[in-house]
C-alpha positions as a Markdown table, in Angstrom:
| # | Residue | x | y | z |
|---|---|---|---|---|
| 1 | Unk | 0.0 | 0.0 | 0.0 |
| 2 | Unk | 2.9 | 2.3 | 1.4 |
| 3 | Unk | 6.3 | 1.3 | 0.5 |
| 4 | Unk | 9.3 | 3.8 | 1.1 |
| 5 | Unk | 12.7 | 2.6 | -0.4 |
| 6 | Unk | 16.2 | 4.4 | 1.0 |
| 7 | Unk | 14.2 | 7.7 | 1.4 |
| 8 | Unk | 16.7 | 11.0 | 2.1 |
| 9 | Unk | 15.4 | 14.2 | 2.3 |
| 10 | Unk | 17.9 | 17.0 | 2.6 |
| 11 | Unk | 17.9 | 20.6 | 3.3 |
| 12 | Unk | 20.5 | 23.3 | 2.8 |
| 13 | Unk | 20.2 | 25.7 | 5.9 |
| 14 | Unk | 23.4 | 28.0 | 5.6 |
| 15 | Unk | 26.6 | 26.3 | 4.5 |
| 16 | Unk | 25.2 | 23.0 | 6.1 |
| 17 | Unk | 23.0 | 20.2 | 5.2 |
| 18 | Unk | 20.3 | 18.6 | 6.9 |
| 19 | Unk | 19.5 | 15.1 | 6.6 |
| 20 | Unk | 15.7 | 15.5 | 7.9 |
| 21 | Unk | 15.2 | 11.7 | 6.4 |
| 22 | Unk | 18.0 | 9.5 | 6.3 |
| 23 | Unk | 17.6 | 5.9 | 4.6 |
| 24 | Unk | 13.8 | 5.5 | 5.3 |
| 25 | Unk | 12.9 | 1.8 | 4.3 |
| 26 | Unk | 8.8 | 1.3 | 5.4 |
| 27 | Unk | 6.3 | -0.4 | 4.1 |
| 28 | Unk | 2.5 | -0.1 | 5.9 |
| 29 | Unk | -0.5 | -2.2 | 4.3 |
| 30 | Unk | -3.5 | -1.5 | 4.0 |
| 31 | Unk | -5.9 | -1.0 | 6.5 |
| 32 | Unk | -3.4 | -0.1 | 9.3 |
| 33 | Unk | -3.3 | 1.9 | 12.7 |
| 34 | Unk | 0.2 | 3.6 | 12.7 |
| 35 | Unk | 1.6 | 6.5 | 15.2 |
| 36 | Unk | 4.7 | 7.9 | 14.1 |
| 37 | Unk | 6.7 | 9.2 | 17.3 |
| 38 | Unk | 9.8 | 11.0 | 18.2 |
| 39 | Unk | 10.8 | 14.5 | 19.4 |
| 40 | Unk | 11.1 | 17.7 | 17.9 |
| 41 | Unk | 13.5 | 17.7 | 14.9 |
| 42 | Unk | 12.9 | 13.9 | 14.4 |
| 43 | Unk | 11.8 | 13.8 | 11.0 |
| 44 | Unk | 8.1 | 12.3 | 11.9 |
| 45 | Unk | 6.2 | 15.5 | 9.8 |
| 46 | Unk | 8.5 | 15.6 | 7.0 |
| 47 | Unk | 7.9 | 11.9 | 6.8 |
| 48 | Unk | 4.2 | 12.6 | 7.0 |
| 49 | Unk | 4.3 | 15.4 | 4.2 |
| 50 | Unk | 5.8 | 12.8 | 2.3 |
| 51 | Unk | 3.7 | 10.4 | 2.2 |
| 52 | Unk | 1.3 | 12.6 | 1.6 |
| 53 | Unk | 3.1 | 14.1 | -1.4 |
| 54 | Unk | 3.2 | 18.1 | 0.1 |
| 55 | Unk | 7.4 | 17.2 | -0.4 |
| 56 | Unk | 9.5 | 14.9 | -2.0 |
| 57 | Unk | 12.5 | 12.9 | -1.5 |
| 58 | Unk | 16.2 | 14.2 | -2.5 |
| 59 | Unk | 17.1 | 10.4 | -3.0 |
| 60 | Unk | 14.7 | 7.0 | -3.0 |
| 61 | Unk | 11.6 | 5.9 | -4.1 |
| 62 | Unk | 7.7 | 6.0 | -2.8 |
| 63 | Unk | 5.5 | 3.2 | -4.2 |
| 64 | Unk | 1.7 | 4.1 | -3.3 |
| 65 | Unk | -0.8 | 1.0 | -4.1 |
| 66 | Unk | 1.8 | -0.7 | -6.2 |
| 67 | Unk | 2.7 | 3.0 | -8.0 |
| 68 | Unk | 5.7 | 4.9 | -8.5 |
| 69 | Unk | 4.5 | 8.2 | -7.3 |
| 70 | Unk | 8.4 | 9.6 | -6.4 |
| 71 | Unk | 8.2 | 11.8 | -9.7 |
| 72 | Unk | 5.2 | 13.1 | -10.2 |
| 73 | Unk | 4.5 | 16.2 | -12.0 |
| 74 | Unk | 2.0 | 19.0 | -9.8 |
| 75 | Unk | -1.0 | 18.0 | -11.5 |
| 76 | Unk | -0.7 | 14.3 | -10.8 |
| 77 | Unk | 0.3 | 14.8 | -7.2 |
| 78 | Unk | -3.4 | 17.0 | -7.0 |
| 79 | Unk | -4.9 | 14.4 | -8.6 |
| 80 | Unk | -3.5 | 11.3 | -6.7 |
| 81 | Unk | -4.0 | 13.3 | -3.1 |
| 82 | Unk | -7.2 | 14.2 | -3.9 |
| 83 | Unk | -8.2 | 10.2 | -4.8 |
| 84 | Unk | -6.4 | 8.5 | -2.6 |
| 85 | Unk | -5.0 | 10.8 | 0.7 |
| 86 | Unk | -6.8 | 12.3 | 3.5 |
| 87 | Unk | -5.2 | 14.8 | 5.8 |
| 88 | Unk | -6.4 | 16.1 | 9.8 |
| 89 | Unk | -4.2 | 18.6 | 11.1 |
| 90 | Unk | -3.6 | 20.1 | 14.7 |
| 91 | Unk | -4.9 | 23.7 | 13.4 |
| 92 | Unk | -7.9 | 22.5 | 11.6 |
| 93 | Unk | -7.3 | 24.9 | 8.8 |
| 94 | Unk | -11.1 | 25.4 | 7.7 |
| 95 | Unk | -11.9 | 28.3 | 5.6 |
| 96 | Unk | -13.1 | 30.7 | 7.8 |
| 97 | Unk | -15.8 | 32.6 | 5.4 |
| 98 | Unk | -17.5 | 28.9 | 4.8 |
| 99 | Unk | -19.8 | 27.0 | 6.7 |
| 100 | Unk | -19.1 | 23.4 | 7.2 |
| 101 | Unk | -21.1 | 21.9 | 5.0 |
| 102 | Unk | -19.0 | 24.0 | 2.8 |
| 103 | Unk | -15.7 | 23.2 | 4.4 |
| 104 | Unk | -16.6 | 19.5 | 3.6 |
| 105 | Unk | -17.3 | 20.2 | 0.2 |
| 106 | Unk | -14.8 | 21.7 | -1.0 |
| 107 | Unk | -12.7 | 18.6 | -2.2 |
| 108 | Unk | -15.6 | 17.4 | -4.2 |
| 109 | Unk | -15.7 | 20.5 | -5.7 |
| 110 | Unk | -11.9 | 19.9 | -6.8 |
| 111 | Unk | -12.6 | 16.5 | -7.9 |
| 112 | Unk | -15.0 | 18.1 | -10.4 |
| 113 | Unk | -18.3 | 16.1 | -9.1 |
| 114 | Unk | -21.8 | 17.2 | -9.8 |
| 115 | Unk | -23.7 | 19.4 | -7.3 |
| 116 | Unk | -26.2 | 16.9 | -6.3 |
| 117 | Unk | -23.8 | 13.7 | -5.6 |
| 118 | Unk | -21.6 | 16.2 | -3.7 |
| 119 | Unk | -24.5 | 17.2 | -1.7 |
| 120 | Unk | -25.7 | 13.7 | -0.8 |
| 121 | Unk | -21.7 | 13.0 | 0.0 |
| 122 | Unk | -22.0 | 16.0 | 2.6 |
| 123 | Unk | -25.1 | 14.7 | 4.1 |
| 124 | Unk | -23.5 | 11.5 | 4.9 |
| 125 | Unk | -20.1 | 13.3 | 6.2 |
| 126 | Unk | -22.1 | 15.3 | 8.6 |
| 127 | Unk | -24.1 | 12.6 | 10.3 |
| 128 | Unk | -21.5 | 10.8 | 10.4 |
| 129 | Unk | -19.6 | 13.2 | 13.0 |
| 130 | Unk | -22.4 | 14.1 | 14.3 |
| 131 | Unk | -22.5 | 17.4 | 12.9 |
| 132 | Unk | -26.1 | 17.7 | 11.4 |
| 133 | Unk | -27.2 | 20.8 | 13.3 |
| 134 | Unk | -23.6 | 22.8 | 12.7 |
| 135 | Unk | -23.9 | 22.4 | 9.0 |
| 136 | Unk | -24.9 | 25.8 | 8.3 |
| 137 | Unk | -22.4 | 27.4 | 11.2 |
| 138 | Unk | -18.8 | 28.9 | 10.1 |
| 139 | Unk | -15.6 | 27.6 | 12.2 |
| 140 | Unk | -15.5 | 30.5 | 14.8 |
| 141 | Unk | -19.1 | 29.5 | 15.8 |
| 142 | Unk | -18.1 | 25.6 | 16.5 |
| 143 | Unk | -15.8 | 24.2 | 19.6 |
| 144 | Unk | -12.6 | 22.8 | 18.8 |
| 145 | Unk | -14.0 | 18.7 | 19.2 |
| 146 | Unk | -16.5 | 20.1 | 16.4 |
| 147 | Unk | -14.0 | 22.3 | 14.0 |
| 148 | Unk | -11.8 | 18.9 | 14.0 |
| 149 | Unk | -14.8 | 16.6 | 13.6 |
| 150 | Unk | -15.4 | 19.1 | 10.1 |
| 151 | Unk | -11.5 | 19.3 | 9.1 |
| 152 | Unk | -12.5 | 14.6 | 9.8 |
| 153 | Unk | -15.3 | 15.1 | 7.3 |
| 154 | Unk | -13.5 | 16.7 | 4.6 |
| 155 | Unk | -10.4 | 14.9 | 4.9 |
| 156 | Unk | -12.7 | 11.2 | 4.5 |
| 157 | Unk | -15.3 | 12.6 | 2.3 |
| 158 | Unk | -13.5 | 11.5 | -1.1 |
| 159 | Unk | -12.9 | 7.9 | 0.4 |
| 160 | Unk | -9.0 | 8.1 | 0.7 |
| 161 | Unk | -7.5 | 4.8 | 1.4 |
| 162 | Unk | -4.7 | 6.6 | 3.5 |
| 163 | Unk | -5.7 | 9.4 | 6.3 |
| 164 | Unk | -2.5 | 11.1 | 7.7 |
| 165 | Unk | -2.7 | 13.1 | 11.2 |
| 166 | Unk | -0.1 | 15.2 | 12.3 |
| 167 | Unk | -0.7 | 16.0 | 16.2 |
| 168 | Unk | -5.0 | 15.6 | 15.7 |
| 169 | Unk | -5.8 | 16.5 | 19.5 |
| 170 | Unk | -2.9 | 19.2 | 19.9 |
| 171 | Unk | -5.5 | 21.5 | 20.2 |
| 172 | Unk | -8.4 | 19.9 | 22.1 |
| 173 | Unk | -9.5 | 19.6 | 25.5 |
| 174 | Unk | -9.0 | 16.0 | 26.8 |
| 175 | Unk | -12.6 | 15.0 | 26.0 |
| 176 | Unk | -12.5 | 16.6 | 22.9 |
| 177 | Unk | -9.2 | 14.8 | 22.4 |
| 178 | Unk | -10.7 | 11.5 | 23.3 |
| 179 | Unk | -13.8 | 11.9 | 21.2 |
| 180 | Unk | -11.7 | 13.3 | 17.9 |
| 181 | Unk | -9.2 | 9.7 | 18.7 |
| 182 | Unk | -12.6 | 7.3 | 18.8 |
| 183 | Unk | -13.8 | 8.6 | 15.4 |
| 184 | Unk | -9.9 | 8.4 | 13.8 |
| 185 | Unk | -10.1 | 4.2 | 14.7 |
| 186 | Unk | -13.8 | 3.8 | 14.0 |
| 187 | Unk | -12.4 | 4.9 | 10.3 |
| 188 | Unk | -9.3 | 2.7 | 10.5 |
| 189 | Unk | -12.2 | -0.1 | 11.4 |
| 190 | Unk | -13.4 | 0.7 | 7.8 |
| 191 | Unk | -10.3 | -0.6 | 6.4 |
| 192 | Unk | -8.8 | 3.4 | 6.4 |
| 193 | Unk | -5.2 | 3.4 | 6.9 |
| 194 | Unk | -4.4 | 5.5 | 9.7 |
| 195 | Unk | -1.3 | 7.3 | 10.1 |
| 196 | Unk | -0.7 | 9.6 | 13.7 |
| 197 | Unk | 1.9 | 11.4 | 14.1 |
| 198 | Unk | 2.2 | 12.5 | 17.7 |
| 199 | Unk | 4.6 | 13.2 | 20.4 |
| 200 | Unk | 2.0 | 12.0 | 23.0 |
| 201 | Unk | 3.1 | 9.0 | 24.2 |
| 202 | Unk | -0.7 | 7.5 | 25.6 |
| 203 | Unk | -2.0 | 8.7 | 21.6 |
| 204 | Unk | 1.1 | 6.6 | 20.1 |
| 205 | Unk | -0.4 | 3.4 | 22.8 |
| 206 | Unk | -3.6 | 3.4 | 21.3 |
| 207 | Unk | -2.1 | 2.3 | 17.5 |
| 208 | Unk | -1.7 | -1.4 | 16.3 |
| 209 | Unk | 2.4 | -0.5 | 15.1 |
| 210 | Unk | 4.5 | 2.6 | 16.4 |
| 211 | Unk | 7.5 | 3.7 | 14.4 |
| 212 | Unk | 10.1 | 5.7 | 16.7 |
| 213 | Unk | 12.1 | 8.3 | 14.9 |
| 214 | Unk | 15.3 | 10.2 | 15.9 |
| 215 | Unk | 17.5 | 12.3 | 14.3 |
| 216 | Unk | 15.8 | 11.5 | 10.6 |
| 217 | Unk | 15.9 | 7.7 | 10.8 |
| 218 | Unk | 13.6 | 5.2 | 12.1 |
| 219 | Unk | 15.3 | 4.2 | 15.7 |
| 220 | Unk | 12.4 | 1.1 | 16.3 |
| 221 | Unk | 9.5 | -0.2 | 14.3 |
| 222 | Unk | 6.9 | -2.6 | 16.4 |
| 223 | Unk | 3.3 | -3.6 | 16.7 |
């Protein structure tokens, strides 16, 4: 499904270069629950961006479902993110001038699909967060649990195959937190793949496999 071969991702900062990935070798299959730990500086969000194609490798190759997607041009990374790669982030970032309903849209909007199918699409997204009676309210009228259960919908309402998380609760209240967590694995129980990454070490528990990263390589891979 995922399959990273000798992955290095440099970065020139001065007269020096940064090895932010050195010599990744992964491979995650379908349908997995994955955190992706380490401290600050440990290469865990550069891994995530790419996977999900926001950056790309100085050396190495990235297979996704059995394709070559390492050299891509721009159009057929949109195209191939859009299909197959959902993303949740710790700042939400929802538009704020649209509603959610909106918000959710917006990807089926990209994938060019006609206005009634997206509108049945949304209809399902919001029930199923629980978000029915928000549809119609903008970001700065909804709590945090709610603005990430929207940033949920959007992110799953083109079917990805892969969702990627980068710190999902960073911004919650524990409930909130706990809440956001129990709808990730109910759509890793779909068959979703699920990829955290986290430095909270009781998030990282919760996932079938944890990868542990330091210093740009993987230090320990279990589950």
């Amino acid at each position: 499904m995922i399959k990273l071969e000798r992955i290095h991702r440099d970065f020139q900062v001065g007269d020096q270069v940064v090895h932010a990935l050195d010599d990744i070798n992964i491979e995650i299959q379908q349908g997995e629950y994955v955190s992706v730990m380490g401290p600050s500086g440990s290469g865990k969000s550069t891994l995530l961006n790419l996977i999900g194609l926001l950056d790309h490798p100085s050396s190495g190759q990235y297979f996704l479902n059995e394709r070559n997607v390492t050299d891509l041009n721009e159009q057929e990374e949109s195209l191939t993110r859009n299909k197959h790669i959902g993303f949740v982030f710790q700042a939400f970032h929802l538009v704020p001038r649209l509603t959610a309903a909106q918000n959710i849209e917006l990807p089926l909007i990209l994938a060019g699909m006609d206005p009634e199918e997206r509108a049945g699409l949304v209809d399902q997204a919001l029930t199923a967060m629980s978000l029915q009676d928000r549809a119609h309210h903008k970001p700065e009228q909804l709590s945090g649990g709610q603005r990430q259960r929207v940033a949920i919908a959007r992110a799953t309402v083109t079917e990805p195959s892969v969702l990627l998380t980068d710190e999902p609760t960073g911004n919650l209240d524990q409930k909130s937190g706990h809440e956001v967590m129990d709808t990730l694995e109910s759509l890793n129980q779909r068959n979703i793949t699920l990829i955290i990454v986290t430095h909270d070490a009781a998030l990282g528990a919760r996932s079938q496999r944890s990868i542990k990263m330091l210093d740009g390589r993987v230090e320990s891979d279990s589950g």
